[in-house]
N, CA and C of each residue as an Amber inpcrd file, in Angstrom:
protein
   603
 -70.2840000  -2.5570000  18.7480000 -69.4390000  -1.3650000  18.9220000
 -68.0460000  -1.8020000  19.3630000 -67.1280000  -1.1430000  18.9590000
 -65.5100000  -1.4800000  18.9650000 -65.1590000  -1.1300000  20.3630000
 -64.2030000  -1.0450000  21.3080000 -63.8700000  -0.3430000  22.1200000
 -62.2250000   0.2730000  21.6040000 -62.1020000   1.1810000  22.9130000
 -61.2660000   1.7670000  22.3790000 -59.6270000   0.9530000  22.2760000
 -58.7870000   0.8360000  21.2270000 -57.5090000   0.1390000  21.0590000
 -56.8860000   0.3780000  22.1460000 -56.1250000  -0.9190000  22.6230000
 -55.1520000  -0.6070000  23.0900000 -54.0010000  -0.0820000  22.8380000
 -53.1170000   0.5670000  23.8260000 -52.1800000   1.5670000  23.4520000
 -51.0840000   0.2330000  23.3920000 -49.8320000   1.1180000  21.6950000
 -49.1870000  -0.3900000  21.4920000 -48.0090000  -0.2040000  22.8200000
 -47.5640000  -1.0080000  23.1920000 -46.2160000  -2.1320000  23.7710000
 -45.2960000  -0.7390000  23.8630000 -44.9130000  -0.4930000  24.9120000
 -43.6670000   0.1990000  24.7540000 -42.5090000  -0.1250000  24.1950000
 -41.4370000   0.3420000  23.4930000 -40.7360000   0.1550000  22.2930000
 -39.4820000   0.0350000  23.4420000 -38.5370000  -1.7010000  22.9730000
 -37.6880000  -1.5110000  23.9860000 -36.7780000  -0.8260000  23.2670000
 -35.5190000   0.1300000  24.3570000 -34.3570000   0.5460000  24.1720000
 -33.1120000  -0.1630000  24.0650000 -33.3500000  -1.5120000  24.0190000
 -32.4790000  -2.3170000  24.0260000 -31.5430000  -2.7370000  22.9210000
 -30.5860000  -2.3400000  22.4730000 -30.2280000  -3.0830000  21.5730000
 -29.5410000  -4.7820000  21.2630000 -29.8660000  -5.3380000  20.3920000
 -28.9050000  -6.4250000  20.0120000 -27.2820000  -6.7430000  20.5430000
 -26.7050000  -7.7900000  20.4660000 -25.6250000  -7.5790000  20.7980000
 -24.7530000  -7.0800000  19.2180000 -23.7260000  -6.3520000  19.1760000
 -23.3840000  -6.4190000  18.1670000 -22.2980000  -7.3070000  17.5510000
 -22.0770000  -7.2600000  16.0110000 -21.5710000  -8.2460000  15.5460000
 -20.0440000  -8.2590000  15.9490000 -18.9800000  -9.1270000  15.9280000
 -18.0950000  -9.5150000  16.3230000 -16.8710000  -8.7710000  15.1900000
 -15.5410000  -8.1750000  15.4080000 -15.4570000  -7.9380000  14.1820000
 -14.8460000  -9.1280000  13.6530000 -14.1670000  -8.9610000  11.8570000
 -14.0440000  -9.9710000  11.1920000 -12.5000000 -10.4320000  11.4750000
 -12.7370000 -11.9930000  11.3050000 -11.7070000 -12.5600000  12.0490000
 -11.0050000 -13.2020000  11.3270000 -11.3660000 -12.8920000   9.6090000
 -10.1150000 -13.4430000   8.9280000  -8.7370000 -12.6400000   8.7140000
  -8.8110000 -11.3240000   8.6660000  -7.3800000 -10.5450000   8.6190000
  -6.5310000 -11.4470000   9.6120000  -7.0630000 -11.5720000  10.6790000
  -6.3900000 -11.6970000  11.8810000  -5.7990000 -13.4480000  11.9830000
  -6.6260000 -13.7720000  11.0240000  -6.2310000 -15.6460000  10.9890000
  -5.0050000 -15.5590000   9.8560000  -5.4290000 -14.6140000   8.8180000
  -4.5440000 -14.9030000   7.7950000  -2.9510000 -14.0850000   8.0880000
  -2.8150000 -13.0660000   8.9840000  -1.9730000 -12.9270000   9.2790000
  -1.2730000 -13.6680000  10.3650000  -1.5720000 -14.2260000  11.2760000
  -1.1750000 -16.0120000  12.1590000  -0.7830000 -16.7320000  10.9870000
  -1.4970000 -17.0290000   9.6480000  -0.7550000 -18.2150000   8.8940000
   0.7260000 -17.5750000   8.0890000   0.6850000 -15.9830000   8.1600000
   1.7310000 -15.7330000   7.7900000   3.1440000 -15.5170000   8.5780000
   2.7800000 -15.5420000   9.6410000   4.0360000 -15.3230000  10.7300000
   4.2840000 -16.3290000  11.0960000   3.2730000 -17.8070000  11.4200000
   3.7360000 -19.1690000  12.0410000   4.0630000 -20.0940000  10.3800000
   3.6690000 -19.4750000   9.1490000   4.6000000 -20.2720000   7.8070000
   3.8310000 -21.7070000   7.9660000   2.6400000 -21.9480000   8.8160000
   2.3100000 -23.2330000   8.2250000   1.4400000 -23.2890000   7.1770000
   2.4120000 -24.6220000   6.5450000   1.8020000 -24.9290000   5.3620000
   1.8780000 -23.9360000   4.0330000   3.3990000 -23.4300000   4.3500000
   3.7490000 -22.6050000   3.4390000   4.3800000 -23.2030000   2.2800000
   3.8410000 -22.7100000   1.0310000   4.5420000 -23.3750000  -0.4790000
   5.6600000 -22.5840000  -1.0080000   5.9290000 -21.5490000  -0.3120000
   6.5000000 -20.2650000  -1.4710000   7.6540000 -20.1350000  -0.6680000
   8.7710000 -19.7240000  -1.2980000   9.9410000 -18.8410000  -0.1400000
  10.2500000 -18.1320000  -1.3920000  10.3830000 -16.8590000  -0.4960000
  10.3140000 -15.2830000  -1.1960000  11.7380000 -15.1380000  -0.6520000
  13.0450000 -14.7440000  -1.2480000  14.0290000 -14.2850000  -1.2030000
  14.3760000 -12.4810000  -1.1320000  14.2460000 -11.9070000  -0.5380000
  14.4440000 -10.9550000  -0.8440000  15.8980000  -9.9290000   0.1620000
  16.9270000  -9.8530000  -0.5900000  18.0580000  -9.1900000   0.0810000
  18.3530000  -9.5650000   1.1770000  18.6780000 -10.8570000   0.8140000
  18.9420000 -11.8470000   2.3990000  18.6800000 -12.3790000   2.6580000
  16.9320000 -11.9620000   3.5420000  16.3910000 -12.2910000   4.1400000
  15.0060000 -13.4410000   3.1160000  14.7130000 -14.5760000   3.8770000
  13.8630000 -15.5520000   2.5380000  12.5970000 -15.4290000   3.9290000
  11.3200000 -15.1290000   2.6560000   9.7930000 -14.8310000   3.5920000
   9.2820000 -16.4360000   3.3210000   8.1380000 -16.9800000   4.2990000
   7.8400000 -18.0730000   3.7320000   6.3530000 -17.7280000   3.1130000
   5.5060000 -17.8140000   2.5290000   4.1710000 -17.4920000   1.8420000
   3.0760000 -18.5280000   1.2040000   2.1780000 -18.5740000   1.1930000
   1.1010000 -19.5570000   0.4830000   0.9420000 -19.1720000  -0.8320000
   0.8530000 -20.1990000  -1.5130000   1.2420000 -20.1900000  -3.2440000
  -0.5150000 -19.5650000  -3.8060000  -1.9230000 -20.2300000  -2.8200000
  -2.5640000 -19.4940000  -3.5050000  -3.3250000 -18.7500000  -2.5290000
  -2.6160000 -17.7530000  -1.6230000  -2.8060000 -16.4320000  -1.2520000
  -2.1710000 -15.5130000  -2.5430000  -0.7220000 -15.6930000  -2.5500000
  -0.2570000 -14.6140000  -3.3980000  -0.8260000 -15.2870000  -5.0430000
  -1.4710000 -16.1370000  -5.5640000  -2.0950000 -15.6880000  -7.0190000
  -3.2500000 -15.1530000  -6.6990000  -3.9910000 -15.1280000  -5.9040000
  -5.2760000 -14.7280000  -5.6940000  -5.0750000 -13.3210000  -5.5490000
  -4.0460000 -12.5960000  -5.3530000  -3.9970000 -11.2540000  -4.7410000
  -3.2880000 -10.6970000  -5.6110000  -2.8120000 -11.0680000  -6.7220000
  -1.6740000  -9.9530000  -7.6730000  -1.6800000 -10.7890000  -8.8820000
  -1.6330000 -10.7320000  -9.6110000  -1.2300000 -10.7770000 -11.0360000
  -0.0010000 -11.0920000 -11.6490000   0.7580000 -10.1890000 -11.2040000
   2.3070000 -10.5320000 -11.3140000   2.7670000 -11.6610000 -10.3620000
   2.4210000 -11.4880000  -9.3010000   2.7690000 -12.9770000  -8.0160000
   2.3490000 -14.5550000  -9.2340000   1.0860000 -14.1870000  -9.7040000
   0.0750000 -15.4420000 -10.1860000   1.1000000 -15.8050000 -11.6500000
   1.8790000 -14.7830000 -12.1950000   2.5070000 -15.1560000 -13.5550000
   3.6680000 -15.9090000 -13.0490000   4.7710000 -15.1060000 -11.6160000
   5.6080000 -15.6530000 -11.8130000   5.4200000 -17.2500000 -10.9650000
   4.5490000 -17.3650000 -10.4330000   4.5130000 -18.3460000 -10.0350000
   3.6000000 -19.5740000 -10.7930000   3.1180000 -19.5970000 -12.0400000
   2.6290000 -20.3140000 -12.7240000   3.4940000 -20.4680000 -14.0950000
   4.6810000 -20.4020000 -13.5670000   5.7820000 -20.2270000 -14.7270000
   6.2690000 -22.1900000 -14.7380000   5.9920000 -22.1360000 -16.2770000
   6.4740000 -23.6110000 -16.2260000   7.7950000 -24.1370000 -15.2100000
   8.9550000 -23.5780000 -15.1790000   9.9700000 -24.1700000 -14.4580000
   9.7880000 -24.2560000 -12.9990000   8.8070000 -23.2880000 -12.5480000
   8.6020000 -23.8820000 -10.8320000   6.8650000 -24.2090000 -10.7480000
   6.2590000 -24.2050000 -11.5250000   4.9890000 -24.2800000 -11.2980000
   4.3510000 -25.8920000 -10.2800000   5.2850000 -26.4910000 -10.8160000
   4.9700000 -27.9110000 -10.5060000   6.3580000 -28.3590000  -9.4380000
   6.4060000 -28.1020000  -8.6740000   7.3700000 -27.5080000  -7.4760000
   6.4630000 -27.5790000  -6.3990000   6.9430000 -28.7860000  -5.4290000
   6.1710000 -28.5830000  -3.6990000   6.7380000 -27.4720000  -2.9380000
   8.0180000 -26.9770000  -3.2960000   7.9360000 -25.4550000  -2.7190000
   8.7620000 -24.7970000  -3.8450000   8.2710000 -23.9110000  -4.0710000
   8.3310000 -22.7310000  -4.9980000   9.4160000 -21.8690000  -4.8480000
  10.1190000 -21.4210000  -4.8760000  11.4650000 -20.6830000  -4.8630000
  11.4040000 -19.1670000  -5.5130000  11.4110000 -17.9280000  -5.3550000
  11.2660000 -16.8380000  -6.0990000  12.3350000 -15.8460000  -5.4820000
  13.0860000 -15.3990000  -6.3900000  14.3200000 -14.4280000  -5.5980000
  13.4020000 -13.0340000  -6.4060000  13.7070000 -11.5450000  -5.1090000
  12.6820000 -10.9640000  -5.1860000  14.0930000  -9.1160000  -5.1470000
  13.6750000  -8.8910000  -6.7700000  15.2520000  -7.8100000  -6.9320000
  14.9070000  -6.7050000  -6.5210000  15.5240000  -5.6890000  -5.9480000
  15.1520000  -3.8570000  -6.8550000  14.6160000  -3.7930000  -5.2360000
  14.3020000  -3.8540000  -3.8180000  13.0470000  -4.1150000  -2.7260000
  14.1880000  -4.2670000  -1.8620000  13.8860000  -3.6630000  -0.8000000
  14.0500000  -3.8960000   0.4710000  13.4440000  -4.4390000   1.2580000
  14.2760000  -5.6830000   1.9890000  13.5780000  -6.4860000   2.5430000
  12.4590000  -5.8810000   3.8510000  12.5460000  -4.9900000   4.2780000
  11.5380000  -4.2190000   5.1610000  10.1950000  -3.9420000   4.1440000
  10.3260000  -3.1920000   3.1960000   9.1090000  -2.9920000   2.1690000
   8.5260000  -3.9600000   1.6600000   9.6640000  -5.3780000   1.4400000
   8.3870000  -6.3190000   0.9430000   7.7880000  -7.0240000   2.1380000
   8.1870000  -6.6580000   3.4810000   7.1370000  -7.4580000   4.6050000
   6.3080000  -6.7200000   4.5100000   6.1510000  -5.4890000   4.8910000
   4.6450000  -4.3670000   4.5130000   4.1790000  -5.2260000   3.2390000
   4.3410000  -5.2740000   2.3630000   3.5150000  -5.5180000   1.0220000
   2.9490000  -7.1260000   1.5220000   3.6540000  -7.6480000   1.5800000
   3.1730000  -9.2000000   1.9900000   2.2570000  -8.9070000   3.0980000
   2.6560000  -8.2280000   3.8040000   0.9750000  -8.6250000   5.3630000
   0.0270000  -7.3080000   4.4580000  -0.2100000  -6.7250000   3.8550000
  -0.7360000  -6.3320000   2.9010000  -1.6170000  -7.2090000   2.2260000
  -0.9970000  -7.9430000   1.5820000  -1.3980000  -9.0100000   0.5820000
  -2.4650000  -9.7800000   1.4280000  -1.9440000 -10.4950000   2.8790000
  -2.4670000 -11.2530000   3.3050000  -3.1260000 -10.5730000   4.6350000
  -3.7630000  -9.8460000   4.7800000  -4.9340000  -9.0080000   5.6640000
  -5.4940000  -7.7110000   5.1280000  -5.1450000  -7.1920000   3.5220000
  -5.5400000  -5.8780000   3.3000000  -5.3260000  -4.8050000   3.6940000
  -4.4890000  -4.3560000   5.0570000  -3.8280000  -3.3410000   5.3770000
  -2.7720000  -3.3390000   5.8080000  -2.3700000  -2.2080000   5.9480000
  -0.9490000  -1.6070000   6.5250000  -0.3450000  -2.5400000   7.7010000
   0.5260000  -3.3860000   8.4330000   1.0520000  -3.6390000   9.5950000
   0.9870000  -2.1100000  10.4870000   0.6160000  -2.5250000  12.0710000
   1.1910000  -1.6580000  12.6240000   2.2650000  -0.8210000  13.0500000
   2.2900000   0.5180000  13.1000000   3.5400000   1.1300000  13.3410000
   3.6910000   0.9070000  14.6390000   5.3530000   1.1390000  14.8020000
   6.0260000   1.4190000  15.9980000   4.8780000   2.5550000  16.8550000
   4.6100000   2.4430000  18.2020000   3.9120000   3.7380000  19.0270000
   4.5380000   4.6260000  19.2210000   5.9170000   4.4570000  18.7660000
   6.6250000   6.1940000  19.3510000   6.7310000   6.8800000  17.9180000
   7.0490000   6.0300000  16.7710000   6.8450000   6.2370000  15.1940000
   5.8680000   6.7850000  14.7630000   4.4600000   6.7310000  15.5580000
   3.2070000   6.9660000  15.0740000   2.7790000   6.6020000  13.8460000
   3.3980000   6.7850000  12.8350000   3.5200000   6.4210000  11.0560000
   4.4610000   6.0930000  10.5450000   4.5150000   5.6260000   9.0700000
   5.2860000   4.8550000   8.4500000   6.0540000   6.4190000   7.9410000
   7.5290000   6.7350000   7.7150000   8.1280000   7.6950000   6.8700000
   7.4240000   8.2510000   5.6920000   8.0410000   9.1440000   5.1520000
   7.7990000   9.2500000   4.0280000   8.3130000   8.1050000   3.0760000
   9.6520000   8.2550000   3.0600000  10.1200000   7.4120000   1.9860000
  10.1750000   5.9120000   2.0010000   9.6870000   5.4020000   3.0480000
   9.0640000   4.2290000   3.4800000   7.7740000   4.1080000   2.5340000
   6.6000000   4.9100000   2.5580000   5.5770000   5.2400000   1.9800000
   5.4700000   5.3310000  -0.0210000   6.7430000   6.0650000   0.2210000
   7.1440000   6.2920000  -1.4360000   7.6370000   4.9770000  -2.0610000
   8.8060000   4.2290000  -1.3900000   8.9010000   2.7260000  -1.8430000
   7.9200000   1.6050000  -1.7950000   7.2780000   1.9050000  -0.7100000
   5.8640000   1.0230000  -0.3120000   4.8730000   0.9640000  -1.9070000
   4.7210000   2.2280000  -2.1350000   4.0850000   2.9090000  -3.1070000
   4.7100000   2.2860000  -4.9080000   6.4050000   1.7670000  -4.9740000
   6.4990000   1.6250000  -6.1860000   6.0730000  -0.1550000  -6.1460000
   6.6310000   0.0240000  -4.8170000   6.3760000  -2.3460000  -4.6370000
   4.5250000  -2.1640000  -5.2740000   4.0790000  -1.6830000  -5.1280000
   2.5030000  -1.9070000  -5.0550000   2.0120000  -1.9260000  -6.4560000
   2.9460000  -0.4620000  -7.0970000   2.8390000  -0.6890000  -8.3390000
   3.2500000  -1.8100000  -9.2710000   4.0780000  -2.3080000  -8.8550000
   5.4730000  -3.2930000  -9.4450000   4.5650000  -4.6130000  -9.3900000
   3.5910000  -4.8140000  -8.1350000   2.8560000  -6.0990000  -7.9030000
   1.2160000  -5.9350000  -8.0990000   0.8400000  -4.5830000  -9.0630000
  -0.3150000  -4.4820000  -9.3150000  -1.3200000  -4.5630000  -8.0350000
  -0.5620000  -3.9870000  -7.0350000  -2.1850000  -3.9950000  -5.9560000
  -2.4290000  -2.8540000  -5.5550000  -3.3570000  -2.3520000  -6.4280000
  -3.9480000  -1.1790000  -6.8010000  -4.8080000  -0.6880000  -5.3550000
  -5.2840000  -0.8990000  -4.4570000  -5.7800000  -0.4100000  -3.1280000
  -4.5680000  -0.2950000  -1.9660000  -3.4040000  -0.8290000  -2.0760000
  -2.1990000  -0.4890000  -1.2810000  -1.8100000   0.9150000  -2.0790000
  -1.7830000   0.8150000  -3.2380000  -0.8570000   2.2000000  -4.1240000
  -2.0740000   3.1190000  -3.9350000  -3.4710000   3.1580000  -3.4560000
  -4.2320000   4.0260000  -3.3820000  -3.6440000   4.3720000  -1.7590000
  -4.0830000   3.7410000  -1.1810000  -2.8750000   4.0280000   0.2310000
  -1.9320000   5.0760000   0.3960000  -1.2960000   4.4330000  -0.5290000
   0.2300000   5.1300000  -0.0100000  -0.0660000   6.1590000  -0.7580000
  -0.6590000   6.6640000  -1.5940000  -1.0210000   8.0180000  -2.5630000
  -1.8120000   8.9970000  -1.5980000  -2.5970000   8.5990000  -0.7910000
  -3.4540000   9.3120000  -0.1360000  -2.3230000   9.9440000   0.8680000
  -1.5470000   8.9140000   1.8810000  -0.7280000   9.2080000   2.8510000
   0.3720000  10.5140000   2.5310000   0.7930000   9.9780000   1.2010000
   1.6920000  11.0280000   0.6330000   1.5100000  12.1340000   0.0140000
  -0.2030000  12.4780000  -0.4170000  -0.4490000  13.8070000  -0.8750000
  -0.6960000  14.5460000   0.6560000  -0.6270000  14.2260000   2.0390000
  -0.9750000  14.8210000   3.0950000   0.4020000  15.2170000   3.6450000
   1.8300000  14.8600000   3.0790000   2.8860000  14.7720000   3.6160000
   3.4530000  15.5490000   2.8880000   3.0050000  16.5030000   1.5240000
   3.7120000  17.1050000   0.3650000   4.3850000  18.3740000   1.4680000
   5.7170000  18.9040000   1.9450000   6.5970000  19.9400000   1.9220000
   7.4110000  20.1980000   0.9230000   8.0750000  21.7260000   1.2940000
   9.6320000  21.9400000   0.6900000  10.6480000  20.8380000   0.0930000
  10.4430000  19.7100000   1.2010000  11.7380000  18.6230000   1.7880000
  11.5860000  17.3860000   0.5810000   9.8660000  17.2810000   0.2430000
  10.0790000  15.9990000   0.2120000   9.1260000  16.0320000  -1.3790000
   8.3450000  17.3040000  -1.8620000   7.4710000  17.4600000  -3.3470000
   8.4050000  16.7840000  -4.3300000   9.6030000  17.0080000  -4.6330000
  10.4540000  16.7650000  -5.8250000  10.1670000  15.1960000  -5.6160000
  11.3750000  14.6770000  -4.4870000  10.8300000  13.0720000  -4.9990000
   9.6760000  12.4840000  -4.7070000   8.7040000  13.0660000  -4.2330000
   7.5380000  12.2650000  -4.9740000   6.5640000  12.6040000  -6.4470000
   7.0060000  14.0860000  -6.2480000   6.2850000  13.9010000  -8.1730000
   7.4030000  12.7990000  -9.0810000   8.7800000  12.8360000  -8.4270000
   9.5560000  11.9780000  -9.0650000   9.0590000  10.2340000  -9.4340000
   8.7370000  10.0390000  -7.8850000   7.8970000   8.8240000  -7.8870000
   7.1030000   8.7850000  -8.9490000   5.6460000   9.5520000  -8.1850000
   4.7180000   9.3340000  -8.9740000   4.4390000   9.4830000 -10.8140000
   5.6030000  10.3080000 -11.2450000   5.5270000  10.2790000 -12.6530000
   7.0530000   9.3360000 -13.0980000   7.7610000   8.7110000 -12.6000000
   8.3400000   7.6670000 -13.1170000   8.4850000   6.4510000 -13.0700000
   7.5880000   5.7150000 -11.6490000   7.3040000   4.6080000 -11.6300000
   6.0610000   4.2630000 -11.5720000   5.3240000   5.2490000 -11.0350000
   3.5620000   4.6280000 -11.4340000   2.5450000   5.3650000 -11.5390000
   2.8640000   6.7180000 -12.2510000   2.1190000   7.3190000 -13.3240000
   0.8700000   7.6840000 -12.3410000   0.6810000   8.0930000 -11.1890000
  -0.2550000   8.4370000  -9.9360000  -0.5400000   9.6520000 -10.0000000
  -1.7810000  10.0090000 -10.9210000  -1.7530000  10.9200000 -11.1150000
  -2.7130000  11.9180000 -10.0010000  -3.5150000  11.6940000  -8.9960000
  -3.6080000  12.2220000  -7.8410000  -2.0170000  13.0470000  -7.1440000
  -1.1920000  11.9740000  -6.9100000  -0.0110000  12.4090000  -6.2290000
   0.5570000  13.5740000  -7.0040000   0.7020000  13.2820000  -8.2310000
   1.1860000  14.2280000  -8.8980000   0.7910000  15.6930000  -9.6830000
  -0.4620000  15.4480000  -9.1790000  -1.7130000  17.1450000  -9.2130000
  -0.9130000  17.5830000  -8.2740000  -1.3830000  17.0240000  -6.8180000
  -0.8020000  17.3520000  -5.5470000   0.1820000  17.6440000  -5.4800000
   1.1840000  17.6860000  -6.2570000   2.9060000  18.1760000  -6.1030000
   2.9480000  19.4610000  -6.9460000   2.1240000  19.0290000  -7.8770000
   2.5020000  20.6400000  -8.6630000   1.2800000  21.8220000  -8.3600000
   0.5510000  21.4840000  -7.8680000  -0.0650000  22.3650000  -7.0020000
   0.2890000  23.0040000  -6.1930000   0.9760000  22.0230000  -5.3010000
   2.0000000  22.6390000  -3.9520000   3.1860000  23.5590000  -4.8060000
   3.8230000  23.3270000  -5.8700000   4.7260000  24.2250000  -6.6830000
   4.4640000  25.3280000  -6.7160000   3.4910000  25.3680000  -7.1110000
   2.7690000  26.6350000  -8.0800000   2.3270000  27.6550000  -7.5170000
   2.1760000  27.1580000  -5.8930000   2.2890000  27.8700000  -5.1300000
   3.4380000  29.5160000  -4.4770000   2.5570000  30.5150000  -4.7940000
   3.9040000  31.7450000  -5.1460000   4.5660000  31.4510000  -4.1400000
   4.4540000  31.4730000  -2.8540000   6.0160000  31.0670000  -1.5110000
   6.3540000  29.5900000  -1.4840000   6.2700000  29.1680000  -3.0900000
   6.9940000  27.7510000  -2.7440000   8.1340000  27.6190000  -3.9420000
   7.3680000  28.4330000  -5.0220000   8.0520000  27.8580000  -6.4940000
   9.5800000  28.5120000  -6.6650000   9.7570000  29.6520000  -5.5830000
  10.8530000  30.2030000  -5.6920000  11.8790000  29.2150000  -5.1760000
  11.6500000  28.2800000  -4.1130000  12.7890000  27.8940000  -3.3180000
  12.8890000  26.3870000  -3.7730000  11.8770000  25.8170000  -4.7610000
  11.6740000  24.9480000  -5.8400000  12.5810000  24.6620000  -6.2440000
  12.8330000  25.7970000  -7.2060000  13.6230000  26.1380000  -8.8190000
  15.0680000  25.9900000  -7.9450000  15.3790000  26.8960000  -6.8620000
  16.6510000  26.6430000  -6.2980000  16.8780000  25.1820000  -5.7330000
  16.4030000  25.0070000  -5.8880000  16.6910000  23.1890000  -5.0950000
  17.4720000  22.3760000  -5.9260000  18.2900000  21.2890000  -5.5060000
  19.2650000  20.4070000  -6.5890000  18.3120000  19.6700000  -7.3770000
  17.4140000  18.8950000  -6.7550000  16.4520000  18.3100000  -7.8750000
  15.7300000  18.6320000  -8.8480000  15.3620000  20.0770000  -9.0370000
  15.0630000  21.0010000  -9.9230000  15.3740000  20.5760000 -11.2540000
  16.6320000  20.5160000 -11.6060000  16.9210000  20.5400000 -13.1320000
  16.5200000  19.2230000 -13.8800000  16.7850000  18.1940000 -12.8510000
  16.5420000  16.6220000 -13.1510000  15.2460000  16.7720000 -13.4120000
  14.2580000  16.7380000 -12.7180000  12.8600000  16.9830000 -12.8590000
  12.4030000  17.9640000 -14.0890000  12.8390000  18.7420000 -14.2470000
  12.2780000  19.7880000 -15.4710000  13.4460000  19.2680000 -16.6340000
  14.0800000  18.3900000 -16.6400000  14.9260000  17.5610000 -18.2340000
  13.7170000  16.5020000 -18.0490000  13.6450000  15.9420000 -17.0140000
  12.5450000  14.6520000 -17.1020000  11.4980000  15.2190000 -17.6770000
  10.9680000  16.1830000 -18.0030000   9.5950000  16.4580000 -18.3230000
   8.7260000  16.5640000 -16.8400000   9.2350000  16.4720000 -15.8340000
   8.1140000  15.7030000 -14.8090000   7.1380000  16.9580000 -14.6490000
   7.9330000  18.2000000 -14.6890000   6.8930000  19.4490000 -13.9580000
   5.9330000  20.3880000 -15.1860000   5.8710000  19.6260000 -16.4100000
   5.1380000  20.2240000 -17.1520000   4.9920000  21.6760000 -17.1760000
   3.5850000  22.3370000 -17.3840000   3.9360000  23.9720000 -17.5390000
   3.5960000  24.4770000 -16.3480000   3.9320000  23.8960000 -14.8280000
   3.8910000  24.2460000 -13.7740000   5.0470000  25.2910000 -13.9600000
   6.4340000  25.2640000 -14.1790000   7.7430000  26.2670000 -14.7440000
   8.0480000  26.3130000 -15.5360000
């Protein structure tokens, strides 16, 4: 005859320690601010960035063409003058490149501008890194007013075709207490010769 089981083990409440978070953003942005062992100098409006030759092919497409271009390819440091960008927008894009997100804002700034966001937004396009331009698309359909709809459907339908952003603008149009003070606005006519506002007016 069996006796009766024992009752099981009380179940501890204890948990594990948990995991640590990940500590490469944080290394790869140290190799970008201390430049060691940097191959690249990025010129841009002045100011020259220093960069690792295969961080930026690994991360863009366009970085990987112009820098596998016969005349500097074979170059111990690489030279690239960088047009059309403000040198503030291409440091966002570069610690971008090399940790996957945004740099921190100023604490009294709380966030990056709008039109900080909107240029952020064409560099991303311009360098094919399609999860920064998802970024700045998200940030800027939450920022659509009166002030600021025109140039970003402007953006989004003349430099990178975002078509989230640009639902989001003519939505906000189409709106009856918006479309009136729209049409009166200076950017109005530019935008509707561009084609940009379709049969929103």
């Amino acid at each position: 005859m069996v006796g009766p089981s024992s009752p099981p083990p009380p179940r501890s409440t204890r948990t594990g320690p948990s995991s640590p978070p990940p500590e490469l953003p944080g290394d790869l942005e140290r190799a970008l601010k201390d430049g060691r062992g940097a191959d690249v100098k990025l010129g841009v409006g002045g100011r020259v960035f220093s960069a690792h030759r295969f961080i930026l092919v690994a991360r863009s497409p366009v970085f990987k063409a112009e820098l596998s271009h016969p005349t500097t390819a074979n170059k111990v440091t690489q030279h690239l003058e960088v047009v059309d960008m403000e040198p503030d927008i291409f440091e966002m894009l570069l610690h971008f490149v090399y940790t996957d997100s945004l740099p921190p804002c100023n604490v009294d700034q709380g966030d990056y501008g709008t039109a900080a966001m909107q240029y952020l937004l064409v560099a991303a396009d311009r360098y094919r890194l399609d999860r920064l331009k998802m970024i700045c698309e998200e940030k800027l359909c939450r920022r659509i007013d009166l002030k600021t709809v025109l140039s970003m459907l402007a953006v989004a339908d003349r430099h990178c075709c975002c078509k989230r952003l640009k639902d989001a603008c003519k939505a906000f149009i189409s709106l009856p207490d918006v479309m009136g003070a729209v049409v009166m606005s200076d950017g109005f006519k530019d935008l509707k010769a561009a084609h940009c506002l379709g049969r929103v007016v």
